[in-house]
Structure formats: C-alpha cells, structure tokens
C-alpha positions as CSV (number, residue, x, y, z in Angstrom):
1,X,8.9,42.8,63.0
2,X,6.1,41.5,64.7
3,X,6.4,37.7,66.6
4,X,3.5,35.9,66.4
5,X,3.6,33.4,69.7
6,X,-0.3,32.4,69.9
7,X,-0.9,28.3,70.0
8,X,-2.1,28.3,66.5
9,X,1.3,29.7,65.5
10,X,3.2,27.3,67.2
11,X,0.9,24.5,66.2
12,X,1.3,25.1,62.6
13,X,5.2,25.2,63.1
14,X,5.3,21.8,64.6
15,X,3.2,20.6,62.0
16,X,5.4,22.1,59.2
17,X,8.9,20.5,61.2
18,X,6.8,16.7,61.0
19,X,5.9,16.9,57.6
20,X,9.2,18.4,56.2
21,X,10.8,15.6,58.2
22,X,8.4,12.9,57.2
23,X,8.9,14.0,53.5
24,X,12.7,13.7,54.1
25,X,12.9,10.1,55.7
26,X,10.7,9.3,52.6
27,X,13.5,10.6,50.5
28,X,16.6,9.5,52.1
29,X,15.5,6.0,53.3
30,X,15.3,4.5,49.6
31,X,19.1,5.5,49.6
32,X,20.2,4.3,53.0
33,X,18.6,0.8,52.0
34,X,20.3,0.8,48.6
35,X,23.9,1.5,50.5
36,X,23.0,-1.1,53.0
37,X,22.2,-4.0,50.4
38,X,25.2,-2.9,48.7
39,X,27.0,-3.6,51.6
40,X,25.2,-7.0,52.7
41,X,26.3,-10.7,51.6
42,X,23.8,-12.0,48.5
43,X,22.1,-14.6,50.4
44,X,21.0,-11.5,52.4
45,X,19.5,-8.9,49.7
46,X,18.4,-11.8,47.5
47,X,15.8,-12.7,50.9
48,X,15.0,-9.3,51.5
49,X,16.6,-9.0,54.8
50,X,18.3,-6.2,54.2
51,X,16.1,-2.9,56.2
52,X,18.7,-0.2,56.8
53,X,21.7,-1.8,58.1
54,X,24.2,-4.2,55.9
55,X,23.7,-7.6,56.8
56,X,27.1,-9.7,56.9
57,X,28.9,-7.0,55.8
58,X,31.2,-7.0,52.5
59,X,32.5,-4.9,50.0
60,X,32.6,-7.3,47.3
61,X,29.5,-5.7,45.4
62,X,32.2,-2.5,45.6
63,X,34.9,-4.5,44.2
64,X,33.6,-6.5,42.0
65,X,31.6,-3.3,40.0
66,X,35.1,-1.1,40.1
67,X,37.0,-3.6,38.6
68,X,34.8,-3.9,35.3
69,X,36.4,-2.1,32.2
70,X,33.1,-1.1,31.1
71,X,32.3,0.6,34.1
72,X,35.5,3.3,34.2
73,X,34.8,3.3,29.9
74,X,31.2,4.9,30.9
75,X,32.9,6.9,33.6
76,X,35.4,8.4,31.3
77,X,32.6,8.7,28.7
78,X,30.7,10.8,31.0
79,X,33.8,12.9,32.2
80,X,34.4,13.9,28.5
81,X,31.1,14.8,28.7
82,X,30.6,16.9,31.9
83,X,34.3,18.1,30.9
84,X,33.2,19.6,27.3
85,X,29.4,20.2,28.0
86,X,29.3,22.3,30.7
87,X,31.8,24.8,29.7
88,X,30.2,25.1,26.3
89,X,26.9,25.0,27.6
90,X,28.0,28.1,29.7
91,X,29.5,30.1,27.4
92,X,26.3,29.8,24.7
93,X,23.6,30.2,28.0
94,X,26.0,33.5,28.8
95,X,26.6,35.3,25.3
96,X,22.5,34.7,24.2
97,X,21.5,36.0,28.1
98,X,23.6,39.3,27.9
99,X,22.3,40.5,24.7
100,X,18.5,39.5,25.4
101,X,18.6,41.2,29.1
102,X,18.5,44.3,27.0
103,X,15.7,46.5,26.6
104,X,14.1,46.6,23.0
105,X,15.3,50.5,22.8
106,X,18.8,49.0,23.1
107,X,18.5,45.6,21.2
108,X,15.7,46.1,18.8
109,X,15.3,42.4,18.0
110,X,15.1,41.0,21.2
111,X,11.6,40.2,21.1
112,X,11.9,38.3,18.1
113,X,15.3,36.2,19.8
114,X,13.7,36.0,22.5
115,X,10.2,34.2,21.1
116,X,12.4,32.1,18.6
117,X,14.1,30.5,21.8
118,X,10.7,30.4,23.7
119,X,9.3,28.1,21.1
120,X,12.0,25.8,21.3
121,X,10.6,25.0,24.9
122,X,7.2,24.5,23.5
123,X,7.6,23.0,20.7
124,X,10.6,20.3,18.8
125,X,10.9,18.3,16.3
126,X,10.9,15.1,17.5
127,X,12.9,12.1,17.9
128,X,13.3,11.1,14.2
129,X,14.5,14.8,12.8
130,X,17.2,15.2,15.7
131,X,18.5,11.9,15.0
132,X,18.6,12.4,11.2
133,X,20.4,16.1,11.9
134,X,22.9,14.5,14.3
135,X,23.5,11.1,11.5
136,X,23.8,14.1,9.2
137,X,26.4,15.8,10.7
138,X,28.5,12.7,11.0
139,X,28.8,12.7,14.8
140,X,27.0,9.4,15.9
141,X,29.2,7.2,18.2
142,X,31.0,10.6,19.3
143,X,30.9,12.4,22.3
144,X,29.8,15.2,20.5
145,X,25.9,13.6,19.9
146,X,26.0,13.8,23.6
147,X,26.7,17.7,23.9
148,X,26.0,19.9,20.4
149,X,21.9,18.6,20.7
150,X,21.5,20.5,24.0
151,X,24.5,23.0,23.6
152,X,21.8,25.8,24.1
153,X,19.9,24.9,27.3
154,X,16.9,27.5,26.9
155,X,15.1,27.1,30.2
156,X,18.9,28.2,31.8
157,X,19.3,31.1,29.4
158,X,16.0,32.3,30.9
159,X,16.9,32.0,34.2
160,X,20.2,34.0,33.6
161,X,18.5,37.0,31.9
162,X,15.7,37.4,33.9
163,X,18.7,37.6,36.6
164,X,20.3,40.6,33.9
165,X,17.9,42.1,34.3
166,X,17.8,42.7,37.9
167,X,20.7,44.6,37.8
168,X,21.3,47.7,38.6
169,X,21.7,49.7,35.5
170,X,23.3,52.4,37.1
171,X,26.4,50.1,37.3
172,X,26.4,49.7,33.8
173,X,25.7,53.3,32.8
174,X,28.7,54.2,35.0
175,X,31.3,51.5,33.2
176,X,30.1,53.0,29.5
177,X,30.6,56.5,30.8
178,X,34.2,55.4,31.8
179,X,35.0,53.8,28.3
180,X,33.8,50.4,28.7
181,X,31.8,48.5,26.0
182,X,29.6,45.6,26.2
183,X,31.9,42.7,27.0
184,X,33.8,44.3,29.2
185,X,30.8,45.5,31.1
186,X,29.6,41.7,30.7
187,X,33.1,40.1,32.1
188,X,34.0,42.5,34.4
189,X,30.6,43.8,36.1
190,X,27.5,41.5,35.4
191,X,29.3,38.0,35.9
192,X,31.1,39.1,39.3
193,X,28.1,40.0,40.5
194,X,26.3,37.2,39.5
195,X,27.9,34.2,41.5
196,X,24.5,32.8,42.7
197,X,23.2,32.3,39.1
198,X,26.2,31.1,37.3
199,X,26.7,28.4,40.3
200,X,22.7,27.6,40.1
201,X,23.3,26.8,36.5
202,X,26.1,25.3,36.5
203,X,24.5,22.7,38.9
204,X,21.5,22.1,36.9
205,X,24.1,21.7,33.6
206,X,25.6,19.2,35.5
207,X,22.9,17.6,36.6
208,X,21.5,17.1,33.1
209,X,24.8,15.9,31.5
210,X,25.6,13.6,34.3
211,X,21.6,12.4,34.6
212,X,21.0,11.7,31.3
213,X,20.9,8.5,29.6
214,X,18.6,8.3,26.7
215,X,20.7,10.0,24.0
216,X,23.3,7.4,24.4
217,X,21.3,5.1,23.6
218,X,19.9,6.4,20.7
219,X,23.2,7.9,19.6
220,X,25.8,5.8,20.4
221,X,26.0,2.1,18.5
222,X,28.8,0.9,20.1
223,X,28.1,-0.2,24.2
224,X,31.9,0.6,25.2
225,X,30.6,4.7,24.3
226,X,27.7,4.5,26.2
227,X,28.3,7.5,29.3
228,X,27.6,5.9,32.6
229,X,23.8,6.9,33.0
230,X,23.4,4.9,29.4
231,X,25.5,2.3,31.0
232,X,23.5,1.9,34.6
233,X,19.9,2.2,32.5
234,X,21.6,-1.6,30.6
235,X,22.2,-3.5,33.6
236,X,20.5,-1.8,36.5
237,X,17.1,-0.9,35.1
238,X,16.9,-3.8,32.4
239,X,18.3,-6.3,34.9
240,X,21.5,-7.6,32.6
241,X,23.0,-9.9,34.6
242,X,25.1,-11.9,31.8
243,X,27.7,-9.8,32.3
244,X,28.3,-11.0,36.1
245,X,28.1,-14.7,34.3
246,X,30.5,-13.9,32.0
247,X,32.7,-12.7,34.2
248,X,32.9,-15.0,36.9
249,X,36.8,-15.7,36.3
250,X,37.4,-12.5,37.7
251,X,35.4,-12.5,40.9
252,X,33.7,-15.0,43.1
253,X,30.2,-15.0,42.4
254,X,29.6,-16.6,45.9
255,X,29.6,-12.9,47.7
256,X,27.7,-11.1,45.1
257,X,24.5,-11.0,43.6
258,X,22.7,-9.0,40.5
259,X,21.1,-6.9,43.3
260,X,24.2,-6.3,45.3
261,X,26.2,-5.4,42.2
262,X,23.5,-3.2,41.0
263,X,23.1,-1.2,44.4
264,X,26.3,-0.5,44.1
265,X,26.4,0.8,40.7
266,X,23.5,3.1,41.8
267,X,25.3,4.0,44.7
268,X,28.7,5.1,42.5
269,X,26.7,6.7,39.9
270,X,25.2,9.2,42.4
271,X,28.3,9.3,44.6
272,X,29.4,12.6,42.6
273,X,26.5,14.5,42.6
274,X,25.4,13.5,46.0
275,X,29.0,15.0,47.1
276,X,29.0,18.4,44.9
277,X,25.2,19.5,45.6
278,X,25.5,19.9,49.4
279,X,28.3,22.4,48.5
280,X,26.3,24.4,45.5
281,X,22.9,24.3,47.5
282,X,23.0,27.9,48.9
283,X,23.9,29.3,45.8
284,X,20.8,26.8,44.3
285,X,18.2,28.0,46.0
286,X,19.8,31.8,46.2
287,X,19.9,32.1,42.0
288,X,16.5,30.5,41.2
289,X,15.1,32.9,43.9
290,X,17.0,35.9,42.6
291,X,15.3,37.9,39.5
292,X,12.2,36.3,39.8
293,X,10.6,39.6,41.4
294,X,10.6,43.3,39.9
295,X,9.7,46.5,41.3
C-alpha cells in the first residue's frame, strides 16, 4: 500500500481531525451542561449560570426525581417492554430473514414476501386504522400496544438478509450434505457466524423500544402505564411542573427547580443507553457495514 505524505495529504487530515472534533464538542456539550445543571442549586440553573460545571453542587434534583413512584412505574413499564420486545422482535426479524436470503430457485415466493414487506416501509395506514386494530384486539392500556404494532421491524429484517446473503454458501451446502436441514443450518451455522448483525440489531431494537414515546400516549389511558419515554415527553418536554407542587411534602422545594428536576430526568432516561452503546459500537458499525457490498 502506497503512503501518501505530500502537504495536501496532511492538510486534509488535520482538517478532517478539527471538524470531526468540532462536530463532537457540538454533540457532547448539550449533555455535559444538562449533567451540570442537574447537579447545580435552582437559584443557579433558573439564572442561567450554569456553563459546564455544577454550580453549588447538590444532588437533590437526583433525589428528589428517584424517589417519585411514577418515575420507577415508567421504568418498570419500559423494562417490560425492552424485556418482551426485543426478544420477540428478534425472533420475527430472524425467521422472515432466513427464508427471504434465499434465492427464488430455492424459495419461489420470495419476491413476492419480499415486496409485501417493502411496502410496509413505504406505505401504512395511518394513525386512525392502527389504533382502531390495536382497540380491536383489546390490548389498549397493556404492554402489549407497546410491542405487537412494531413486532416485525422491516428496515432490521433487511439488514439481516442482505447480511444472509453474504454468506458463504459453500457452508451451507456442506451442512445439507451432512444431514442438516434448514433450521439447523439457521441455528447452528448462519447465527454463529453472524455476531456483528444480531448485536447491530439488537442495539437499534433497543434503541427504538427504549426511545419511543408516542405510542404510549396514544395507547395507554391511564398515566401510571405510560413507559418512561411517554413519561419524560409529560413533564420534561411539556414543562409539568404540578407534580413538584404537589409534592412538596416529600422534598424541599428550596434545592430544586422544574429545570433541575428535569435535567435530571433526561440525564436517567439516557443513563442506560448511554452505558450499553459504547460496549455494542464495534459490532454497530461492523453489521451495518457488512453485506452491503457483493462481488
């Protein structure tokens, strides 16, 4: 491999390093100012003091947001949900991927499957129809209004075929000449080997469970089932701030403020996903990246 050393070179590569960095700072300094007003006394973030660094520093935002009921009622909420979605989100993205990695010789109507799920990307029903189906069904106010709607997340099941396909079909010619059928070749072969994928859309399943807050609003009548997204959208985005009025036997409104308490919330909302990703990031970038180009 040829190394390219002329100034022009280098000069593009420094330029490259400031704007990646400049586009990072503008990324990451929203959240370090959000952690430091969650951190600072009221007085403080209500002024607009607050930069990067906590000003009078107190955890009462902290302690005041984990002792609500309502809060750990949306955490659980959104638990069950991650807890049930994703595994049944996988399975469904897994069986329907398999059979449609198949050439038409082998699966002759996989065309067909495979346009019927394309048009669900480009086309739905709307609002009105999916909450008619889902009153229909009798599964409002249930956890299951928050997973059976998306159950078959189409733009993964592409991802994860297109992936198939890049396998070697040697390796599967090999297992059927030794006796193997389909789903052993399918547990035992193509999900081994296909780590990067599986963890790539198992991030972006998570993600969208743990993300999304518009269905339980739509779908859930009662506020003590709203999952924590639902929750957060209530009194972060619309501002509530009865519920710190209402509760003032419980904490001294003195060292919080609606701002404080909110950063906070934001801050432990994130928390998970900020944690997992660093972990899953390799494997991210690795499965969207894999299958995308054939020889």
């Amino acid at each position: 491999m040829i190394r390219d050393n002329s100034l022009s070179r280098k000069l593009f590569v420094v330029f490259n390093y400031i704007l990646l960095s400049l586009i990072a700072l503008t990324c990451v300094l929203p959240l370090i100012q959000v952690i430091a007003i969650s951190f600072s006394s009221p007085e403080a973030a209500t002024a607009g003091f607050v930069k990067l660094f906590p000003v009078d520093f107190t955890t009462a935002a902290y302690e005041y947001v984990l002792g609500r009921e309502e809060f750990f009622n949306s955490i659980l909420v959104t638990l069950k949900r991650v807890g049930i979605g994703i595994p049944l989100n996988m399975l469904l993205t897994i069986l329907i991927a398999y059979p449609l990695s198949k050439e038409s010789k082998v699966f002759r109507s996989r065309t067909f499957y495979a346009w019927l799920f394309v048009i669900t990307i480009l086309f739905n029903g709307g609002l009105i129809p999916l909450y008619m189906v889902v009153k229909a069904t009798n599964i409002l106010d249930t956890v299951w209004a928050l997973i059976l709607p998306g159950a078959v997340p189409v733009f993964n099941v592409i991802l994860l075929l297109n992936f198939f396909r890049g396998m070697p079909k040697e390796l599967e010619e090999a297992a059927f000449i030794d006796g193997a059928g389909h789903w052993t070749v399918l547990w035992r072969i193509y999900l081994p080997l296909s780590i990067p994928a599986i963890a790539t859309i198992t991030l972006l399943t998570t993600v969208m469970h743990w993300n999304s807050w518009f269905d339980g609003l739509i779908f859930m009548n009662s506020p003590d089932n709203y999952p924590l997204q639902s929750y957060m959208q209530t009194t972060v985005i619309q501002q509530n701030t009865l519920s710190i009025i209402n509760d003032s036997g419980s904490v001294d409104l003195s060292k919080i403020s609606d701002r404080t308490a909110r950063a906070a919330q934001v801050i432990l909302g994130a928390l998970p996903i900020l944690i997992a990703y660093p972990f899953l990031q390799r494997f991210f970038v690795k499965g969207i990246v894999l299958g995308s180009v054939k020889e």
